[in-house]
N, C-alpha and C positions, 0 to 999 in steps of 0.2 A: 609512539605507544599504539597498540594493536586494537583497534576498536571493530568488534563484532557488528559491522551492522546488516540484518536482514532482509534489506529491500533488495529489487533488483539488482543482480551486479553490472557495474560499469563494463559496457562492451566496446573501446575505441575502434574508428576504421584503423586500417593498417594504411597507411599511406606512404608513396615512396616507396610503392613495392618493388619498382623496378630500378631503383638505385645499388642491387647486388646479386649478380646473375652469375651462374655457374658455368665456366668454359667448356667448351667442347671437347676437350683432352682430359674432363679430371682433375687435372694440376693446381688447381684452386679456383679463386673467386675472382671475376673481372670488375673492378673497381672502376666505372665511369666517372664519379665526382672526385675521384683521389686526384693529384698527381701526384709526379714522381720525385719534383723537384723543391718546391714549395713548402714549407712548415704551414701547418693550420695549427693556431693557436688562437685564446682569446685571454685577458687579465681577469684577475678575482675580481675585480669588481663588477666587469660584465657578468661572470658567472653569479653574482648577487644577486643581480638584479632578477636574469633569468628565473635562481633560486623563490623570487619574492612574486614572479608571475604565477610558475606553475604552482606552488606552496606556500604561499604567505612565511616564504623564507624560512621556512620549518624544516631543517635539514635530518631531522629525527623522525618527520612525518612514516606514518603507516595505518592507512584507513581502512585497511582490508579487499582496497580496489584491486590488487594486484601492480600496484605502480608505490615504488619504495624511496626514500630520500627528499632532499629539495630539490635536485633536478629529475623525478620520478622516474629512476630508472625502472623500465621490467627486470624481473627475475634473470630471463634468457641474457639479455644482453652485458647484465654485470657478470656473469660464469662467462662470457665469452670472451668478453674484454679485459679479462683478469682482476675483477673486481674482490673476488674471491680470497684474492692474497692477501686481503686488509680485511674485511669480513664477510659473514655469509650471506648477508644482505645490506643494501645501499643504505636503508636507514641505521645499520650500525654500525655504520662508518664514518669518520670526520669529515669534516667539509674540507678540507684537506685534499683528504682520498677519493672523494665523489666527485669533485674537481679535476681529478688526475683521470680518475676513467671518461668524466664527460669530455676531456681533451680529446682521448681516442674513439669515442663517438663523433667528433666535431671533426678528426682527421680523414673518418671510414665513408661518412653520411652525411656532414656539410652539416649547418645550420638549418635543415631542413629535416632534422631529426626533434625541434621542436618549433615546428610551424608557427607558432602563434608568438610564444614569449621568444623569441630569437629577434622578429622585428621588434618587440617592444623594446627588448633589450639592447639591440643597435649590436647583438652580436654575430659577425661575419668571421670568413678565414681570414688567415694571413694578419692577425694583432698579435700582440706583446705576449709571450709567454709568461703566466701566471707565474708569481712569485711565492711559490708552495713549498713544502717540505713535508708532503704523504709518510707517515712513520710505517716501518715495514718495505719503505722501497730501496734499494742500494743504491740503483742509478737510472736515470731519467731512461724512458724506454725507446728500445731501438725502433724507427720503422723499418717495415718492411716491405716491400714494392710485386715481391715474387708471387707470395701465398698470402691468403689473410684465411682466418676461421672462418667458417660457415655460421653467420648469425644472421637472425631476423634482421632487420630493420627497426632502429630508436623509434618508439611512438608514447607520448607523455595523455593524461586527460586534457590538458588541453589541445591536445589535436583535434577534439572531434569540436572541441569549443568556435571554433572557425574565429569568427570576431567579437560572438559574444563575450562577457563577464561573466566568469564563472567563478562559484564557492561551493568547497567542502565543506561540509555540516559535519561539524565537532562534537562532542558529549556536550551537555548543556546549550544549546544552541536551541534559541526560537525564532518562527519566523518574524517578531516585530522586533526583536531583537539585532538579526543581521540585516533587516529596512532600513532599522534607523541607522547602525556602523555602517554599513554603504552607500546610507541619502539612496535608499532606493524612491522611484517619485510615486506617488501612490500609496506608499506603507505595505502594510504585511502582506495589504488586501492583493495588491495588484501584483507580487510577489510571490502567492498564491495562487494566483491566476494564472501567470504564468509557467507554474512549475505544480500544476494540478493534476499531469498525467505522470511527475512520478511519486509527486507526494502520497497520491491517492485522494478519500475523501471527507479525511480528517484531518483539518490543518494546525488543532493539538501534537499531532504524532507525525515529528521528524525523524530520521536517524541516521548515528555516523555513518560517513562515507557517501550519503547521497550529494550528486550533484545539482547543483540547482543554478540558472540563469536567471542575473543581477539586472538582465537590458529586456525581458519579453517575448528570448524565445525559450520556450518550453522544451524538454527533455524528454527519452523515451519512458516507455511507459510499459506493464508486463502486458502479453497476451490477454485480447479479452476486455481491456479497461476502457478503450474506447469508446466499443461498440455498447459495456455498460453503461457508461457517462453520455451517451448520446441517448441511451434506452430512459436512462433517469431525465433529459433532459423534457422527454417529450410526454415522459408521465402524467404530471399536473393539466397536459390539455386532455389526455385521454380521460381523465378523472373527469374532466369537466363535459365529454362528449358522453362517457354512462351515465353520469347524472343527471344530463340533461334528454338521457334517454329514458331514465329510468320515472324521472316526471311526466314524461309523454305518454308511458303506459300508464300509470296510475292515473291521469286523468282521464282514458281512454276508459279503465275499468271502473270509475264512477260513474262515465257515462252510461255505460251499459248499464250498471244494477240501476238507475232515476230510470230507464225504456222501461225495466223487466218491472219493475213499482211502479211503472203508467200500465201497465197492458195486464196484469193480474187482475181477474175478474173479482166484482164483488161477490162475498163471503152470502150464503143462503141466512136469514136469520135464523134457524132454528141451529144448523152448523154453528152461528155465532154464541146462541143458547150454549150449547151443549159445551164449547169455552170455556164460557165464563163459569160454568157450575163447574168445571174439572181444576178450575184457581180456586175457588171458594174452597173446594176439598183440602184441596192440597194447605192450606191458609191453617186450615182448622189442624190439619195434622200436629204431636205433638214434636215440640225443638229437641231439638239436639242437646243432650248435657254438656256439660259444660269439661268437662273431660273431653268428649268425645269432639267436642271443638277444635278445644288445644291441638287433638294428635292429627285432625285434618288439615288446620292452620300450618302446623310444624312440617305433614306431609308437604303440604304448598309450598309452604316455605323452600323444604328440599329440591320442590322441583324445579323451581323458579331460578335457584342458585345456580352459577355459571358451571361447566363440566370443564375440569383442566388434570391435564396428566403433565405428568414427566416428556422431557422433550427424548431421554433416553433412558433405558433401565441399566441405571450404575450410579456409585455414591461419586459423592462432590471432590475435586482435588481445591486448586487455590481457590477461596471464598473470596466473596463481594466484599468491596470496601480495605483488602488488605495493604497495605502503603507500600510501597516502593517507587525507587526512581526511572526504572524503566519501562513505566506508565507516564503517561503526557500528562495526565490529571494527577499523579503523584498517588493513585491507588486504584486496584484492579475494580472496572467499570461495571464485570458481571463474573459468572461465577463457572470455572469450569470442572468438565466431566471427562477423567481420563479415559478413551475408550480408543481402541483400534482402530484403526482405518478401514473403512466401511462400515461402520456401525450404522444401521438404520436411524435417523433422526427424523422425530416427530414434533407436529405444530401442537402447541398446548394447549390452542382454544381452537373453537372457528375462528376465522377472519378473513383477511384478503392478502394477498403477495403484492405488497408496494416495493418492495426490491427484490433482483435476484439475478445475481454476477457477480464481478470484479468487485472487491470493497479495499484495495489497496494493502494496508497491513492486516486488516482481516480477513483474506485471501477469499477464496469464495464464499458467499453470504447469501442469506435470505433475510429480509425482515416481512413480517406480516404486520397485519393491522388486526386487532379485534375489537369484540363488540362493546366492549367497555373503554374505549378508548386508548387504550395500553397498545404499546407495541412490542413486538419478542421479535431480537435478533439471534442466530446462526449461525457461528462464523467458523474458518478452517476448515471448508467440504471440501470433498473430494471429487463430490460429484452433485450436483443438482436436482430435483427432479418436478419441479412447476417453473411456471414462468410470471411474471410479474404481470397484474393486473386479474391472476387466477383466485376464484374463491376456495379455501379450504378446509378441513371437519376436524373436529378433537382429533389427535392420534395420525393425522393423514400425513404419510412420509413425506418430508420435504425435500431431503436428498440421501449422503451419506459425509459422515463425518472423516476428516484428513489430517494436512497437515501443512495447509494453502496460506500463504502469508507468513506474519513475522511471528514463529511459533519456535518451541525447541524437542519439540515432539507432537504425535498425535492427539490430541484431543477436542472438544466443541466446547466454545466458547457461547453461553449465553448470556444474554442480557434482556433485562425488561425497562421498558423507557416509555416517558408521557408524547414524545414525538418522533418522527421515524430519524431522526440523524442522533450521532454522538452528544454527549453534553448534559441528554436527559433521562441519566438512568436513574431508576428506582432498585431497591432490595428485589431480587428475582429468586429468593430463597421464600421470603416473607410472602410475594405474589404466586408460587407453588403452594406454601400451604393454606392462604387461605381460599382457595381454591379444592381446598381438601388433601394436596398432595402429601404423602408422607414420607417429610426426608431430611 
């Protein structure tokens, strides 16, 4: 089954490059692991086995990695190996048929066409010819010693897996979920740990097709996320190196004004006179009505209340709180605004940039902080434009809006939350307009 998933895609090394080199005459391919005399074969039950390393024996699999079947053929290799004759790709072919072409893999490129699961599987040349019956074939196929086609080299995901344990992340799949089916030691937590630079930094939101390592070592991860995750790492000291800077001048500036309130000379008494008769007056003046209260009250009021705009000028696409499954939380966390790529995006309050970079499925991200404690996230830029730790004003552009992350077009994603990570969203429709926003 074909599963869309939009993280990174899997990039395997290409190994065994040099196991098929092109003669110096043209005439074909010079086959160093072939012989000429020798059958390479292996039985179906070796190829099980194989099937149950690289794919959890899922000979239907297709995760959208570019790697097809239970023995994950590529694309190129099955059109070359005449895969094609049984179907147009390896997952839609029987085990059977996929067995037949991994034979002439295993004749072209030895058991070193799947590095990893070939030792697990104890599968070498020269065993028992499978006992198959490929439908669509007439007769077991000829070798041929002279020519062979021009193909890459077999390379499966477990190649680049070396010795770790590796798992594909399936529809409904969580991380404490696949902890506990593989006794990972640790739980989700440390499963998370270790596959933090491709999960990202929401360990809510998996999705198909990601690889992930069962033993501790970590996977790659997109441009950018590192240098973010080491930026976030070092955050909380910097926080605590301004504020304990910011304590330093304020004690400094109480110092000062106790000097300037010792060294202000005393007031002449008639100067003091003259004072106290200008309170007296003002004392005696008549109050304000009681009207004219209210509307200065309600002015205060006005001005005291926080100033927030629109992060963009454009109406709402999907709304906050709408349910679906292709949300971790089982409904969408904030509320987006369909707009172009480069749309100028703006901070809706003042506040500060506690984040701004890599955010894993929310591709490039800004969170700030404001004055009321609320935070507003950014997500899907295209481009950036403060840096974390910077203060910033109503309206002050934060970057431009994209299409970065796990999106199916352009638009910004936002979100208003009680703390700066995932988990703590609030209504950010509700937090616009009382704000004054009108939308």
């Amino acid at each position: 089954m074909a599963v869309r998933g939009r993280h990174r895609r899997y990039q395997p090394n290409r190994i065994n490059r040099a196991s098929l080199t092109v003669t110096a005459g043209g005439a074909g391919l010079a086959l160093p692991l072939v012989g000429t005399g020798t059958a390479h074969a292996a039985d179906a039950a070796t190829w099980d086995k194989v099937a149950a390393c690289e794919s959890t024996d899922d000979w239907d699999i297709n995760t959208g990695n570019g790697y097809y079947g239970g023995l994950q053929f590529t694309q190129s290799t099955w059109e070359a190996l005449g895969g094609t004759r049984y179907a147009p790709r390896a997952d839609l072919a029987t085990r059977e048929q996929q067995i037949a072409v991994a034979e002439k893999v295993l004749d072209t490129q030895g058991p070193g066409a799947w590095p990893v699961c070939s030792e697990r599987a104890g599968l070498t040349r020269g065993g028992d010819p499978p006992d198959i019956r490929p439908a669509g074939s007439a007769a077991p196929a000829q070798k041929t010693s002279d020519s062979v086609k021009d193909v890459q080299p077999q390379t499966t995901p477990q190649s680049r897996a070396g010795k770790a344990r590796m798992y594909t992340v399936v529809t409904g799949d969580t991380l404490s979920g696949i902890a506990d089916t593989h006794e990972v030691r640790g739980g989700w937590q440390r499963l998370y740990e270790a596959n933090r630079r491709a999960i990202g930094s929401d360990p809510d939101l998996i999705l198909p097709g990601q690889r992930l390592s069962l033993r501790g070592q970590g996977t790659t991860r997109a441009p950018g996320a590192e240098a973010g995750r080491r930026q976030d790492e070092r955050q909380p000291q910097r926080d605590k190196q301004r504020q304990k800077q910011q304590d330093k001048q304020q004690k400094q500036h109480r110092k000062e004004q106790k000097q300037e309130q010792r060294q202000e000379p005393k007031q002449e008494p008639k100067e003091q006179k003259r004072q106290e008769q200008k309170q007296q007056e003002q004392r005696k003046a008549p109050k304000e009505s009681s009207s004219d209260s209210g509307k200065a009250k309600a002015a205060g009021k006005a001005t005291a209340h926080r100033a927030v705009v629109a992060p963009v000028d454009a109406a709402t696409g999907t709304p906050y709180h709408q349910a679906g499954s292709s949300w971790s939380k089982g409904y969408h966390t904030g509320v987006d605004f369909p707009v172009p790529t480069g749309t100028s995006v703006k901070s809706v309050a003042d506040g500060r940039v506690v984040s701004a970079g890599w955010g894993g499925s929310y591709g490039y991200q800004v969170v700030v902080r404001h004055g009321d404690g609320r935070y507003s996230q950014y997500a899907h830029l295209s481009a950036i434009s403060v840096k974390s730790g910077q203060s910033v004003g109503v309206g002050q552009r934060l970057g431009r809006s994209g299409s970065t992350g796990n999106v199916t077009g352009p638009h910004l994603h936002f979100e208003v939350r009680t703390g700066p990570g995932f988990g703590s969203d609030v209504d950010p429709v509700a937090y616009l307009r009382a704000g004054g926003v009108r939308i």
